[in-house]
Every structure is written in C-alpha cells, then in structure tokens.
Wavefront OBJ file of the C-alpha trace (Angstrom):
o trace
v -5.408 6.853 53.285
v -5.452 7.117 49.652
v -5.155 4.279 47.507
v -1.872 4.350 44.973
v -3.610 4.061 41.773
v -0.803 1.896 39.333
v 0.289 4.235 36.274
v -0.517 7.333 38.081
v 1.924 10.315 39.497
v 2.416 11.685 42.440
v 0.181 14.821 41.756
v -2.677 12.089 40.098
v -2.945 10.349 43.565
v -3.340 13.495 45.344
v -6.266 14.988 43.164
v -8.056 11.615 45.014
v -7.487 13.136 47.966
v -8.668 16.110 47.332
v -6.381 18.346 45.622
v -6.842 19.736 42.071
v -4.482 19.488 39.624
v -4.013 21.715 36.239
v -5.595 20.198 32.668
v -4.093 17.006 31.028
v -5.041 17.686 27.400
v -6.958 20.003 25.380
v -10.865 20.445 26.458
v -10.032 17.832 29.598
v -9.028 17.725 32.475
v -8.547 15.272 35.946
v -9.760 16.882 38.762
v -10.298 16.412 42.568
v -13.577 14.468 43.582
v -14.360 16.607 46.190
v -17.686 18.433 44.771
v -19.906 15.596 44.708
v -21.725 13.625 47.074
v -20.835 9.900 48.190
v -22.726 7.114 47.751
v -25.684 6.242 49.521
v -26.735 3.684 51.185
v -31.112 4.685 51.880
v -33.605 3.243 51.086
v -34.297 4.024 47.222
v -38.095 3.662 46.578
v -37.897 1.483 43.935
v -39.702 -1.586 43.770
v -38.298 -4.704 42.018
v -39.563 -8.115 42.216
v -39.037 -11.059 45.280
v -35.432 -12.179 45.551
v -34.159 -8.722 44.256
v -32.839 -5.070 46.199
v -31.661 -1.879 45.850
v -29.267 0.317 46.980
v -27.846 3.859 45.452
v -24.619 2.924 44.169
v -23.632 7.043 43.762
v -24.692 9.838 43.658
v -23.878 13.344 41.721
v -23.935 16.233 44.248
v -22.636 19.230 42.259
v -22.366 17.101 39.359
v -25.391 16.229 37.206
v -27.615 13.676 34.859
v -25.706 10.238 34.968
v -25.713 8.787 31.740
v -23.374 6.732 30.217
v -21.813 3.656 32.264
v -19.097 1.362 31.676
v -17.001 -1.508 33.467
v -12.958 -1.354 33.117
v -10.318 -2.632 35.539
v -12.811 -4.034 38.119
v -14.019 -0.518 38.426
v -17.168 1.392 37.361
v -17.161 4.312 34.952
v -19.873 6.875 35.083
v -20.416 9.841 32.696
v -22.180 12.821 34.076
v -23.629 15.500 31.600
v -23.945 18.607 33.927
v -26.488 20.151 31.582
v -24.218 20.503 29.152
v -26.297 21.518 25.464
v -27.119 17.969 22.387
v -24.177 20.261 20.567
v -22.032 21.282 23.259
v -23.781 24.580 24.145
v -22.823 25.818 27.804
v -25.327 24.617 30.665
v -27.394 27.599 32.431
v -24.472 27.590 34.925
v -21.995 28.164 32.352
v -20.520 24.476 32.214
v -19.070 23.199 29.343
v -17.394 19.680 30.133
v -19.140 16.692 30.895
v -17.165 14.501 34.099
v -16.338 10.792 33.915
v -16.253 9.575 37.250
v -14.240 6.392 38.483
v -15.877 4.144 41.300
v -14.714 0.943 43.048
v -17.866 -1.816 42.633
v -17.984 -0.760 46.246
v -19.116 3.088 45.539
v -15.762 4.810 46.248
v -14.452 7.652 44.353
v -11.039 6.729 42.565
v -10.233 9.843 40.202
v -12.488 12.078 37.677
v -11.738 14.159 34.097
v -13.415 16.945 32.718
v -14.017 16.428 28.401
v -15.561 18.903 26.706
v -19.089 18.716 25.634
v -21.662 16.472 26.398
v -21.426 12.879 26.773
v -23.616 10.865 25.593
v -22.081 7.698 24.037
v -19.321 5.778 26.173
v -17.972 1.880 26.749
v -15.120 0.164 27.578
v -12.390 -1.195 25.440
v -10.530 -3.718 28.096
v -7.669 -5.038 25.437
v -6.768 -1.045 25.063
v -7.504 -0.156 28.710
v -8.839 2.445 27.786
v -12.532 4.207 27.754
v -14.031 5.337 24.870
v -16.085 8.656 24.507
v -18.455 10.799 22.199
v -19.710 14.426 22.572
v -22.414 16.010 21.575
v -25.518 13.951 19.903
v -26.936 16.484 17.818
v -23.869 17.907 16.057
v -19.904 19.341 16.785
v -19.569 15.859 17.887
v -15.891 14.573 18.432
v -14.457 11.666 20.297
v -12.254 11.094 23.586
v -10.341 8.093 24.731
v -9.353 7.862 28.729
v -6.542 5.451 29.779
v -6.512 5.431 33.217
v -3.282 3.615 33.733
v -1.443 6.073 31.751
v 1.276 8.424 32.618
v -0.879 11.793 33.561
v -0.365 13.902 30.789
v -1.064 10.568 28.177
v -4.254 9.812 29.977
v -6.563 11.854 27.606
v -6.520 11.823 23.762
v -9.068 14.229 21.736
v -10.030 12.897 18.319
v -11.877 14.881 15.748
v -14.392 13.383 13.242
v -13.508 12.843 9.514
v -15.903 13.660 7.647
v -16.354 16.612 8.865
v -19.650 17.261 9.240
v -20.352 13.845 9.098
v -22.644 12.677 6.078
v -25.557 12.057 8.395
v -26.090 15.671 9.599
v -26.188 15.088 13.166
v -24.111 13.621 15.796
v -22.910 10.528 17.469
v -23.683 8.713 20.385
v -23.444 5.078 21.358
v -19.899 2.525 21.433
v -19.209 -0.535 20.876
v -16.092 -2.382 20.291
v -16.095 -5.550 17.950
v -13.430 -7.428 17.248
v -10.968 -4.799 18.189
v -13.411 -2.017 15.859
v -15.720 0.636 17.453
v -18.943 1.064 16.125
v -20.519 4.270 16.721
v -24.628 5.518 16.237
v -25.103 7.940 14.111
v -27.620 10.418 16.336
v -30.215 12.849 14.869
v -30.065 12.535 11.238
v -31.461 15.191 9.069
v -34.206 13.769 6.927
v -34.535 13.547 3.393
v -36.433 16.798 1.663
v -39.753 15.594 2.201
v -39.255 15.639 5.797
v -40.550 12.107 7.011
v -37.961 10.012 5.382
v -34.299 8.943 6.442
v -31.534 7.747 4.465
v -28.093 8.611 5.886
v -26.105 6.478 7.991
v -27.130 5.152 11.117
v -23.985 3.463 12.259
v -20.465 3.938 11.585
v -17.401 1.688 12.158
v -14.803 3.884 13.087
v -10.777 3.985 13.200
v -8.664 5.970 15.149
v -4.753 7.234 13.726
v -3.227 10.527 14.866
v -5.889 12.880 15.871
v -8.649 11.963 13.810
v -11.649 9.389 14.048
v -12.406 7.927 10.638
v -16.021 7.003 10.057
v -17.008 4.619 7.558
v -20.850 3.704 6.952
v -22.150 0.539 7.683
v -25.446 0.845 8.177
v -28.036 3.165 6.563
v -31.579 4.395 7.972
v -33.315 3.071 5.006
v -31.240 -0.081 4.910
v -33.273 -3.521 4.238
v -33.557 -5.836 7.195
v -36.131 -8.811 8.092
v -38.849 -8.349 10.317
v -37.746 -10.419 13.509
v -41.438 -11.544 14.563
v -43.523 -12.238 10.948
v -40.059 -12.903 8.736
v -41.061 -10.404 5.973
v -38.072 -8.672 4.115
v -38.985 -4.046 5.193
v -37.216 -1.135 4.298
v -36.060 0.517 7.464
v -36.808 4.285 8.229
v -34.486 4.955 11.173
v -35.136 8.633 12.627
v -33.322 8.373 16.005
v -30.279 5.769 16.281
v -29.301 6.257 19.661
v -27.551 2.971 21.892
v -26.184 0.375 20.893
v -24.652 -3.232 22.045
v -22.730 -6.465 21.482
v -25.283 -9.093 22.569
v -23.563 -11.602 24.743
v -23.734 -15.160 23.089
v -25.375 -16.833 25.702
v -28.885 -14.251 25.047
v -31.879 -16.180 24.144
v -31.780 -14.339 20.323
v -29.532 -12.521 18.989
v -26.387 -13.864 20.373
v -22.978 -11.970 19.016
v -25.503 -9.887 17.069
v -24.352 -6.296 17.429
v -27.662 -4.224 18.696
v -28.396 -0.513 17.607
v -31.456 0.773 19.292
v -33.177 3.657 17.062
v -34.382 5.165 20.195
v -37.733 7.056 18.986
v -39.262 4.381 16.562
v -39.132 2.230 19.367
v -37.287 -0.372 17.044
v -34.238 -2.786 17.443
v -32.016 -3.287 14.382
v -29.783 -6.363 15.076
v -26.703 -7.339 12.894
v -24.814 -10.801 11.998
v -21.493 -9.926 10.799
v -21.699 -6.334 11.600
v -19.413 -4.006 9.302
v -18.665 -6.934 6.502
v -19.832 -7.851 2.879
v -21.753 -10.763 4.875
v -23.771 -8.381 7.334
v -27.529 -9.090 7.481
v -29.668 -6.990 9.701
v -33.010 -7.786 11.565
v -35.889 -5.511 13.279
v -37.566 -6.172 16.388
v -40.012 -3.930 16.897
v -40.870 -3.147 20.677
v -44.032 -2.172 22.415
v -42.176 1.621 23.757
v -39.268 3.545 23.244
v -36.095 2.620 25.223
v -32.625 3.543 26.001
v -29.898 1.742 26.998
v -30.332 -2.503 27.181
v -27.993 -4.852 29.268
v -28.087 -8.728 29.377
v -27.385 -10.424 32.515
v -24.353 -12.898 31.807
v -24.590 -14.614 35.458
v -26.595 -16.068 37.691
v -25.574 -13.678 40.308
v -24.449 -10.075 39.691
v -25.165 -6.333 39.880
v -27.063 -4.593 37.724
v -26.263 -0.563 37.766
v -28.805 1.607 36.185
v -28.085 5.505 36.135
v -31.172 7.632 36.137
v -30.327 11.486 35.331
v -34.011 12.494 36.827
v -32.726 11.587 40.643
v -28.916 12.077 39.682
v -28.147 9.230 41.193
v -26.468 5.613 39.829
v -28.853 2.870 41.470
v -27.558 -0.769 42.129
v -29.755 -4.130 41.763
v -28.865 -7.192 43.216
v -29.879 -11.033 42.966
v -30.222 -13.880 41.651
v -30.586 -13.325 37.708
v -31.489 -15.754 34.989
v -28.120 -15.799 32.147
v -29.599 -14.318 29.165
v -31.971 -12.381 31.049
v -32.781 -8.624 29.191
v -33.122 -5.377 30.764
v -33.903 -2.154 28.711
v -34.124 1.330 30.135
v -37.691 3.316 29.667
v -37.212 7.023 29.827
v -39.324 9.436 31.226
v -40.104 10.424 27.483
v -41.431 7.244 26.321
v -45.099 6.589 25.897
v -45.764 3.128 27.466
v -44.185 2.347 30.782
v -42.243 6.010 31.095
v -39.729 6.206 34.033
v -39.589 2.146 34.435
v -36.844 0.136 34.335
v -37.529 -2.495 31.749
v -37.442 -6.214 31.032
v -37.265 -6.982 27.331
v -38.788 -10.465 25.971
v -36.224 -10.357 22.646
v -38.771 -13.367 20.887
v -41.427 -10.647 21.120
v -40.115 -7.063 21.279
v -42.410 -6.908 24.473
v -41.069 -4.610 27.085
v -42.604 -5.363 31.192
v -42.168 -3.320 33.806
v -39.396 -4.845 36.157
v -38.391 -1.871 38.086
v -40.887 0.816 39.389
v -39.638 4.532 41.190
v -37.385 5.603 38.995
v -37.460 9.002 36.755
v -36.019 8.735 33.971
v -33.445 5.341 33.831
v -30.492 5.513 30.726
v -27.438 4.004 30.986
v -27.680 0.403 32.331
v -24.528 -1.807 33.028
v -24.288 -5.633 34.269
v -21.596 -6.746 36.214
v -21.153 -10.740 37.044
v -20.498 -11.157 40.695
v -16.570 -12.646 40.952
v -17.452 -15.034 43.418
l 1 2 3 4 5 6 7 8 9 10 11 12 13 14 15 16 17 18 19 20 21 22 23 24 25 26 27 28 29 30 31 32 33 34 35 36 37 38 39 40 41 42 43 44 45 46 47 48 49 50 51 52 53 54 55 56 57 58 59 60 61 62 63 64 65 66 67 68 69 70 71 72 73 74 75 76 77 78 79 80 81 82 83 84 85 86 87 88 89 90 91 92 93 94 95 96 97 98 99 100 101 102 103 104 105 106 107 108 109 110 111 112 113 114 115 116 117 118 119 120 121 122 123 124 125 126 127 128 129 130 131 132 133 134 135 136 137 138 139 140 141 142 143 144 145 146 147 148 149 150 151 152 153 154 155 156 157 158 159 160 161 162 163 164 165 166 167 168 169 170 171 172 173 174 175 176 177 178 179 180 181 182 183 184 185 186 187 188 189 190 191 192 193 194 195 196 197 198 199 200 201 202 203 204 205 206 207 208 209 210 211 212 213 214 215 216 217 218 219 220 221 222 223 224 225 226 227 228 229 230 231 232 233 234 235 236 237 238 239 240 241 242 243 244 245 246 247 248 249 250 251 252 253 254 255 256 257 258 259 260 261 262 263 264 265 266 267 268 269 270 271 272 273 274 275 276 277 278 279 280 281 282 283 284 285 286 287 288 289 290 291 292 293 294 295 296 297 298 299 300 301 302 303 304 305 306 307 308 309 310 311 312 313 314 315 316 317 318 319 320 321 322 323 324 325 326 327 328 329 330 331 332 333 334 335 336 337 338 339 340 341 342 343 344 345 346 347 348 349 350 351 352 353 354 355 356 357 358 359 360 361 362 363 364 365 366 367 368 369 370
C-alpha cells in the first residue's frame, strides 16, 4: 500500500507505486522508482572496528555513482550521477540528468526527480524544506532547489548562475546553509598564467530571487589564513575546492566554523564568521586527500556513507563518541585510497576506520531519535 506523501497529488503518489508521470519543470522531472534495486540487507565486506556494523542502506540498480547525501523530513536524500560528464556532457548511455532519490531511514523508496546535469554538490535547508542542488563541477554549472512537500508542478525550481561564467572559471560543487545563506565551493578554478598559481574565488555566498543564483565571493584561493598546527600566518594556494561543512559546535576544534575542503591539496580551510568583515580563516593540513567529512553529534546514530565504486549507500551503526570526525578517502587519493576515514582535527591526521570500500564520497550522520 503506498504511503500518502503530505503536499503531494494524486498522480505524485502513484509515480511511488510505480507509475511515471510527465516532467515538473524545465531539465527535471519526478519519476517512478521502479528501475533501481532495493536495499540490501548482505553482508557488506567492510570491516569497522568492535562495537560497530554494517549494512547496505541502498542500492542503485539502473541508476549509478551515489554521491551527494542529505537528511530532510526524517528522510534520506541521495543524489545519483548516472555517468553524467564534470560539465554536463551526456553519459556513454546517452543520460543527461542526474536522480535524487528519497528513502525512509529504513531504506524504502518514497519518490525520485530527474535534474539535469551532474550532481555533485547537495544539502538540506530544513527552515525552507527544501533541498538544495548544483550541476556540473567543472563548468555550465547551475543550481536546483527540490521541495518535496510542494504542490507537483512547484516542487522543482531551476536557477541559473550570475555571473555568468562565474569569475573563477570552473564550476560549483558543495552547500551549505548558514544562518539562512548558502555557501557554495567554487570547483576547478583556472589558474593564474603561470599555471601553478590560484587566485579566484574558492567559495561563494549565494542568494536566490527569481530565476537566478547570485554569487558573491567570500573566499579567495590565495586568501591569507593561519596555519592550524604551528600558528604561522600562509598565503593559501587552493587548486581544487570541492566539499564543504558547518562544523557542529560540540566538535573538538572548529566548532560553528564553516569547513571547505580543497579536495586535491589535501588541505582544510576553516572559517569564523564566514561571509562577514570579521571572517578569519585557518588551514589544517591533512596527511591525504579527502572528500566529504561528517561529525557524529550523538552517542548513538547512523552514519551513511555512499560509495559510487559499489553503487551502493552503506549504513554504520553504534555507539559513537559526540564530536567524533569521519572523512571520506577516495579511490584517487594517495594515502589510505578507498577507506573510510577518521579525522584527528588537532592534527590533520587521517586513520583508517573503515576498510572494503571503493571509492567512499558523500558521508551523512544521523542521531538516532531514541
């Protein structure tokens, strides 16, 4: 029996049973969940430590490379690229849409939308209800916002980016929402002339009015920061801005700092009053490249890591330590490749914590609610 979702028609409930239904706004689209696979409940291979499990949370079937993840409602957002090209080029099957994918903490399929392009940059914005999305990392990129509780055709709005191309010469990637604001990494800046050297933006704060996403620097690749570990005032040289985070308050550093990860300098830039005349900046400089970092805010809790490499979303469970830092090694990186990560922030060390994964991205904690 399918559930009756609130906000959504007639025709919306049906698509979660299995029926298509015709686009909802230009480039997207919600769709039946009926060419994917349901979550599994195997064994996963991967080892974690004593007083921890496993389980596969979901997994992609027709659709491919989880990235993105995000928590709204009670229930579990998932992005899925399906090959789609860094600048929206069409995968070798001819896709061009990325899916977002709604789950129940308890694996089930609610409802999914097609967006145009590739995801690669998505989060939550609970006092909008809404979910936030960018396409496209490398360039053509362009924003989407999903309201699930909306009236069908009001569930999707397209936003393009102003300026246009944006200063940086690349893309975007990574949300975050402070204070109401959404702060967006800039991804794969062009370098300066002599080829080695960046000085673009690497973040923007962003606003949203009409059809059009407003991006004003706030952070620049060569920007001046202090060295988290010796104190010393550097000049940053940020080639790869990539994720990014609000660190929970209760971390054991950095709390209410908001975190952008420059992804291949293996480097942590960490902000106090992000996007005012009072913002200071930090670097903590890890021992590998990572992706995507999530802080557990509970004692108990699930911990939901998407790896693209086994298309599949992978849930660990137990007993956590509050403040306790997890950051995602891909299958790319040059110490500890394929591992899922935990993150000393007083050092910039990164340990292995998870082993058996291929390539882990997007990671998401959830406290348990009881």
């Amino acid at each position: 029996m399918t559930r009756k979702l609130p906000g959504f028609s007639r025709l919306a409930r049906a698509s979660v049973a299995g029926v298509g239904i015709a686009a909802t706004a230009a480039g997207a689209a919600l769709i039946a969940p009926n060419a994917f696979g349901a979550p599994a409940t195997s064994s996963t291979g991967i080892d974690v430590p004593s007083g921890y499990s496993t389980q596969v949370f979901a997994s992609g079937g027709s659709l491919s490379s989880p990235d993105d993840i995000a928590l709204l409602g009670g229930n579990v957002f998932v992005a899925y690229q399906n090959g789609v090209g860094a600048k929206g080029e069409p995968s070798s099957s001819g896709r061009t849409a990325s899916t977002v994918v709604e789950y129940t903490q308890q694996g089930r399929k609610v409802a999914l939308w097609n967006l145009t392009g590739k995801i690669d940059g998505m989060t939550a914005d609970p006092s909008a209800q809404r979910v936030i999305a960018t396409v496209n990392e490398d360039g053509n990129s362009s924003l989407f916002t999903l309201t699930p509780g909306a009236a069908l055709g009001a569930q999707l709005a397209h936003y393009q980016f102003s300026p246009s191309p944006l200063p940086h010469g690349g893309g975007t990637d990574s949300i975050s929402v402070v204070g109401g604001a959404l702060y967006i990494a800039a991804s794969n800046p062009s370098p300066n002339t002599d080829g080695k050297t960046f000085s673009g933006p690497a973040l923007y704060k962003v606003t949203l009015a009409g059809t059009t996403a407003t991006a004003k620097p706030v952070l620049k690749d060569n920007s001046t920061a202090v060295d988290a570990q010796s104190g010393k005032q550097v000049t940053l040289n940020l080639s790869d801005p990539d994720s990014n985070t609000l660190v929970p308050t209760l971390a054991p550093r950095f709390g209410g700092n908001l975190m952008l990860d420059s992804q291949g300098d293996g480097e942590q830039i960490y902000l106090v009053n992000a996007g005012t005349s009072r913002q200071s900046a930090q670097v903590l400089k890890l021992n590998t490249q990572v992706d995507d970092t999530a802080i557990a805010t509970s004692t108990r809790g699930t911990l939901y890591v998407t790896d693209p490499g086994t298309n599949q979303v992978v849930a660990v469970r137990g007993s956590f330590t509050a403040g306790q830092t997890f950051a995602a090694v891909p299958d790319d990186s040059k110490v500890l490749a394929g591992a899922l990560g935990s993150l000393d922030l007083r050092t910039g060390s990164v340990k292995p914590f998870g082993k058996g994964f291929k390539s882990p991205h997007g990671l998401l904690f959830v406290p348990a609610t009881n």
